[in-house]
C-alpha positions as CSV (number, residue, x, y, z in Angstrom):
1,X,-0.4,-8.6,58.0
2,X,1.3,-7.2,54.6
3,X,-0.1,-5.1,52.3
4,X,1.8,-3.3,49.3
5,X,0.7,0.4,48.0
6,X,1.1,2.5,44.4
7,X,1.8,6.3,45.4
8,X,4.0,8.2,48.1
9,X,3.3,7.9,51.6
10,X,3.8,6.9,55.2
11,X,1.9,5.7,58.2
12,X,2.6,4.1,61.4
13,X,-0.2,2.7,63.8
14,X,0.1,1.2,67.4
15,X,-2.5,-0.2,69.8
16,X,-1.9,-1.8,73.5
17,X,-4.4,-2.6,75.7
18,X,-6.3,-5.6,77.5
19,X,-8.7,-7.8,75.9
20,X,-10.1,-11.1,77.3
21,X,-7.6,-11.0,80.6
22,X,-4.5,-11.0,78.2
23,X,-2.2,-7.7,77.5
24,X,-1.9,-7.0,73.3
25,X,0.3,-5.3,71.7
26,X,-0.1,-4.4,67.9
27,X,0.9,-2.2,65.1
28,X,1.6,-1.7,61.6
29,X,4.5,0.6,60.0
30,X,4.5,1.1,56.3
31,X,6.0,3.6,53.9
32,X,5.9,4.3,49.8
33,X,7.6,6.7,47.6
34,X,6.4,5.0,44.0
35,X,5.7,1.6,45.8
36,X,5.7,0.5,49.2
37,X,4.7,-1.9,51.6
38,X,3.5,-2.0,55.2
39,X,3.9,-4.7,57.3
40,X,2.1,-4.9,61.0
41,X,1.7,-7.5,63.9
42,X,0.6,-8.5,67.1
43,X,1.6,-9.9,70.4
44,X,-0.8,-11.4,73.3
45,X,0.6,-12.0,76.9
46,X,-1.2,-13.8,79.1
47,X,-0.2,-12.9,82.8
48,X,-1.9,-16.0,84.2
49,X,0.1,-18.4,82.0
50,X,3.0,-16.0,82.5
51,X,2.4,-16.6,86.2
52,X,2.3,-20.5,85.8
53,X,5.3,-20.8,84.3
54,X,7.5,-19.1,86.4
55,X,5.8,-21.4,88.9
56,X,7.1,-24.0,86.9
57,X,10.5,-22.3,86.4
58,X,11.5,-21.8,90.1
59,X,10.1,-25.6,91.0
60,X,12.5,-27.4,88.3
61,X,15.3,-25.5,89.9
62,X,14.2,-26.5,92.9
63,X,13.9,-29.9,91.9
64,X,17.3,-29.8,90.1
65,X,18.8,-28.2,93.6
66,X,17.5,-30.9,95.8
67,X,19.2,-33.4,93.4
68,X,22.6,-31.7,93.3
69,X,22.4,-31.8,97.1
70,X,21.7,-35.4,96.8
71,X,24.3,-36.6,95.2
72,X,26.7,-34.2,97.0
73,X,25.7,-35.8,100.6
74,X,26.2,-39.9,98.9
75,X,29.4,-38.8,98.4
76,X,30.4,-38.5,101.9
C-alpha cells in the first residue's frame, strides 16, 4: 500500500492477529511536513505449512546423511 498526503503530519498503525488459521502481521508508517507519503504492508504465516517444511527440511538432511554414510562405508 502507498499513498502520498498535502499538509504536515504523522501516523503509524500496526495490527497482528489470527485470521483463517494463519498469523498476520500488518502496518503502515507515514509522515508529511508539506508532502509526505505512507507506505504499509503485510505478512501471513502459516504454521501448518511452516510445520511441513521443516518436515521437509530435517528429512533432506536426513536423506543427504544416509548418503554421506554411504559412500563413506564403499570406501572401505
Amino acid at each position: 500500500m502507498a499513498e502520498s498526503w498535502a499538509g504536515a503530519g504523522v501516523s503509524a498503525h500496526v495490527d497482528a492477529g489470527m485470521e483463517d488459521g494463519k498469523l498476520v502481521i500488518g502496518g503502515d508508517v507515514g509522515a508529511g511536513l508539506g508532502l509526505g507519503g505512507k507506505l504499509g504492508g503485510q505478512v501471513e504465516v502459516d504454521p501448518g505449512k511452516v510445520v511441513d517444511a521443516v518436515g521437509d527440511g530435517v528429512d533432506a538432511v536426513k536423506d543427504w546423511g544416509g548418503g554421506v554414510t554411504d559412500t563413506v562405508d564403499s570406501w572401505f
